[in-house]
N, C-alpha and C positions, 0 to 999 in steps of 0.2 A: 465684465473683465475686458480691461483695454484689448489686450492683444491674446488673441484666436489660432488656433490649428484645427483645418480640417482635415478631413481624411476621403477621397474621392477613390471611387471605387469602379467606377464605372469604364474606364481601359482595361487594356489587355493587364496593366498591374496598377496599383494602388498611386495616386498622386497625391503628394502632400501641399497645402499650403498652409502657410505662414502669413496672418494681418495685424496688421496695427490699425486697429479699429477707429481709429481718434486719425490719422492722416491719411489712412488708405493703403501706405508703404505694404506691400507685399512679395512675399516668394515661393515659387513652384519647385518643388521637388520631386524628381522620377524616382520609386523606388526601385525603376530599371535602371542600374545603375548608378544608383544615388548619385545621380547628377541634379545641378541648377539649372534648370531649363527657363526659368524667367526671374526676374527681380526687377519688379514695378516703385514707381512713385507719380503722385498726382504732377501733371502738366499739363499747362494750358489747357484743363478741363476733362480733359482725359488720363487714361494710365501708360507712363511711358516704358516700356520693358529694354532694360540696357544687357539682354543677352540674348547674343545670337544663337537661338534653340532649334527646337524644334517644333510640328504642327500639331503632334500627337507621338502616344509612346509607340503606337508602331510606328511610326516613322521613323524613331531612334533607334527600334530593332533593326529595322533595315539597313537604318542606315549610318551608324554608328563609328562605324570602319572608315568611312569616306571622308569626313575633317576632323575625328573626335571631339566633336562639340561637348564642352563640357567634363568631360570623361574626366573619372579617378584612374590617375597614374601610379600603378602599385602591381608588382615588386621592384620594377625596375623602369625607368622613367628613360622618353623618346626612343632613339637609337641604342640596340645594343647589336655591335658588329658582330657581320655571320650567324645573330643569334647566337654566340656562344661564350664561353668563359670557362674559368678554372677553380674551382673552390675546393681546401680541404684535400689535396692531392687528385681531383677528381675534374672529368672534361663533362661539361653539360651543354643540351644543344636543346633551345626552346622551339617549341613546335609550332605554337599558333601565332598569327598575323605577324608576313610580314612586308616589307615594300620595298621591296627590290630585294637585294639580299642580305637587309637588318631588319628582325625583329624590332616592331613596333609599340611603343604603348603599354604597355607591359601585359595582363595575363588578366585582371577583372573588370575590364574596359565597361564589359556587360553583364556582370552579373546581377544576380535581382537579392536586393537587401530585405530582409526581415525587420518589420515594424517593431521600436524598442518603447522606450520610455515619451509619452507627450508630456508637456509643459506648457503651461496656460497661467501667466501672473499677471499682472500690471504692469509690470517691467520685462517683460520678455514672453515670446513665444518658441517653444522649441522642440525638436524631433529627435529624437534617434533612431539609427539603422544597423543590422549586423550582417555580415556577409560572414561564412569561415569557408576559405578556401583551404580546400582539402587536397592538396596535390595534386591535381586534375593533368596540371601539362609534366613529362615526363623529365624537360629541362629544368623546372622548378619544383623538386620533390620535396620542398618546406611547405609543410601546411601551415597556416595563421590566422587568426580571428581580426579581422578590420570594424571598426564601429564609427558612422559618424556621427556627428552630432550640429545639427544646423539649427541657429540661433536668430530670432528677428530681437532687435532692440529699439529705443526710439529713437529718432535724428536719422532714418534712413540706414539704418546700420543692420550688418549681415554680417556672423560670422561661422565657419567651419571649419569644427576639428576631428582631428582624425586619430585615434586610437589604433593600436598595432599590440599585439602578444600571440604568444604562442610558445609551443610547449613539448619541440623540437629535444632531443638531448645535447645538442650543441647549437653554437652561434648560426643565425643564418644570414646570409648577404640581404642588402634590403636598400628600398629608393621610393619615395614619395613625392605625388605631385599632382597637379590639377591642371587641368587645360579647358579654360572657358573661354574663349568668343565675346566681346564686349561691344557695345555699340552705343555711341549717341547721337546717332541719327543723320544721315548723311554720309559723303564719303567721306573714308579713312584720311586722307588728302586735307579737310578742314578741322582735323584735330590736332594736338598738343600731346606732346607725352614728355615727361619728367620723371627719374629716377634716383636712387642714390649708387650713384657706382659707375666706377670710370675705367673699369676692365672687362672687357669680355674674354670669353676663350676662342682662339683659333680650331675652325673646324678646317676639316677636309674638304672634295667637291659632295661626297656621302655626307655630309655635318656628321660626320666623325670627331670629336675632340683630337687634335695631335698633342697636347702637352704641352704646346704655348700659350702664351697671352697677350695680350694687344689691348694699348692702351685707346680709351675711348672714351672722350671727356662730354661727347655730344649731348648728351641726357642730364647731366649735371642742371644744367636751365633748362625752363622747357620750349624745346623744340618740335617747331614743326613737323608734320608727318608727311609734307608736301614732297612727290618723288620720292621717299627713303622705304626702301623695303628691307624687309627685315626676318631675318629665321637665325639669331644668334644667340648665345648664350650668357648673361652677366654675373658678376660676382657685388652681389650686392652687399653696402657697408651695413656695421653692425647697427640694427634698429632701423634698417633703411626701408622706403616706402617705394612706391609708383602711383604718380597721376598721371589721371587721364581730362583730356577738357576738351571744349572747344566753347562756344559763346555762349552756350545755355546750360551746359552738364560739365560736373566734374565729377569723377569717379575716384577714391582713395582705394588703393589696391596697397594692404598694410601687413605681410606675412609676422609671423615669430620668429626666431634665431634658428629656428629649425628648419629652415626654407630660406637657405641663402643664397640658392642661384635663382634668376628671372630670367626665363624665356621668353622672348614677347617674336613674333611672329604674323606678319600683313600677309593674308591670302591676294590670291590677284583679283577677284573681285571685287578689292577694297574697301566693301562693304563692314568690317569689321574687322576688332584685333583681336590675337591670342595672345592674353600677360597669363603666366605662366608659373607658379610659386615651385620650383620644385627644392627637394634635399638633396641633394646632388647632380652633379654632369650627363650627361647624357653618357651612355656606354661606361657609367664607373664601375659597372661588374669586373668590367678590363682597365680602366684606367686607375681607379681606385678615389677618384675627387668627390669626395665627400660621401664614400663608401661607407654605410652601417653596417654591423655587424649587433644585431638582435641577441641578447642574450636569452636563454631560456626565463618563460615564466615572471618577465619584466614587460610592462606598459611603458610603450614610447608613444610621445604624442608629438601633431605638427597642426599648426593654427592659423588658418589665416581669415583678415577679414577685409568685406566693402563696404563704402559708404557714398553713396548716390547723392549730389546736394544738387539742387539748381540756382545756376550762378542768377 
């Protein structure tokens, strides 16, 4: 069988990979928070890994909090101000992580997924994971079933999607997103990024959304990443993509219609970037940009995928 999933046991919890046995192309997945902690392809001889992970799953337990490498964003995606909001006639105040004084990240930053369904064809290797979050934090008393599902195909291609239901007797507010660390190798300084979309949102000095927009043509071509730092928010056009490059690697970062804003964000390290696929604004519990509303006992899904080529 071309392409392989293993199943490693030997951490503190289960690590997945993903191979395509015919080029090498592979990906690691922590069932500690069904994050991608690596996504390799053969180069110059070796395997080159275009995310900035981790060394080990403890290490993510540790230290997970500190840049959310990786991390599923779910219920509620970046900042939500004061941690709090209003739903339903009702004031809710979230309790865990936050950084300064907004809740961060949302609520299963860390949780540990349950092994689902493997998938072993010629055309594809694949995993599923289920978490049910059961009301644990007292700001967010919707419990919901998340399941991912992380796909290897051939031509360097990786895609993950994310499943959502639950089974609430009313609607519940809802936000999806993913925050990975990307790298090809060197500093952030000698790469290119290109996207579709010439608006961002106006944050505050908290990257608060205020409700306006600003027009931002820079990304239209791809522009260098030489001096520009970045923790902004875009409204990405419909069917619209983000590359990444520089003279050896290009990275397609290609969401679905269901992840129309892109956060992309340069640490000051500059060792690597945050692209960012999420379903709405950062704080839409309170703003409301691109606010879900879950209806009972319906599957909502959100897609996105990468493709590693060397130029």
């Amino acid at each position: 069988m071309r392409f392989k999933v293993v199943v490693n046991q030997e951490q503190d919890h289960p690590v997945v990979h993903l191979t395509d046995t015919q080029t090498g192309c592979a990906a690691e997945i922590f069932v500690f928070g069904g994050l991608l902690n690596a996504f390799l392809i053969p180069l110059n001889g070796s395997l080159f890994n275009c995310i900035d992970g981790f060394n080990s799953v403890k290490e993510a337990k540790e230290n997970i909090t500190t840049a959310f490498k990786s991390a599923k964003i779910s219920p509620f995606v970046c900042r939500l101000q004061n941690g709090q909001y209003h739903y339903d006639g009702q004031s809710y105040t979230i309790r865990k992580n936050y950084l300064g004084n907004h809740a961060l990240h949302g609520l299963i930053y860390d949780a540990v997924y349950e092994l689902g369904t493997i998938t072993e064809t010629e055309e594809a290797a694949a995993i599923t994971m289920t978490h049910q979050y059961q009301s644990n934090d007292p700001g967010y008393p919707f419990g919901y079933t998340i399941s991912l599902c992380w796909e290897l195909r051939p031509n360097n291609y990786l895609s993950i999607t994310t499943s959502i239901m639950h089974s609430n007797s009313n609607p519940i507010p809802y936000a999806d997103g993913w925050h990975p660390y990307f790298t090809l190798g060197g500093p952030v300084d000698q790469y290119q990024l290109q996207f579709d979309a010439d608006t961002q949102l106006e944050f505050d000095a908290a990257l608060i959304p205020t409700g306006k927009k600003i027009k931002d043509e820079r990304f239209l071509q791809k522009q260098s990443l030489e001096n520009i730092f970045l923790d902004n928010s875009f409204e990405l056009a419909p069917n619209g993509k983000c590359v990444l490059s520089n003279q050896h690697l290009q990275l397609d970062v290609v969401p679905d219609e269901h992840y129309p804003i892109l956060q992309v964000y340069t640490p000051e390290h500059r060792k690597s970037i945050a692209i960012e696929n999420l379903s709405g604004a950062p704080d839409n519990f309170n703003n409301g940009i691109g606010l879900l509303m879950l209806l009972p006992n319906k599957q909502y899904q959100f897609r996105t995928s990468y493709q590693l080529t060397q130029l």
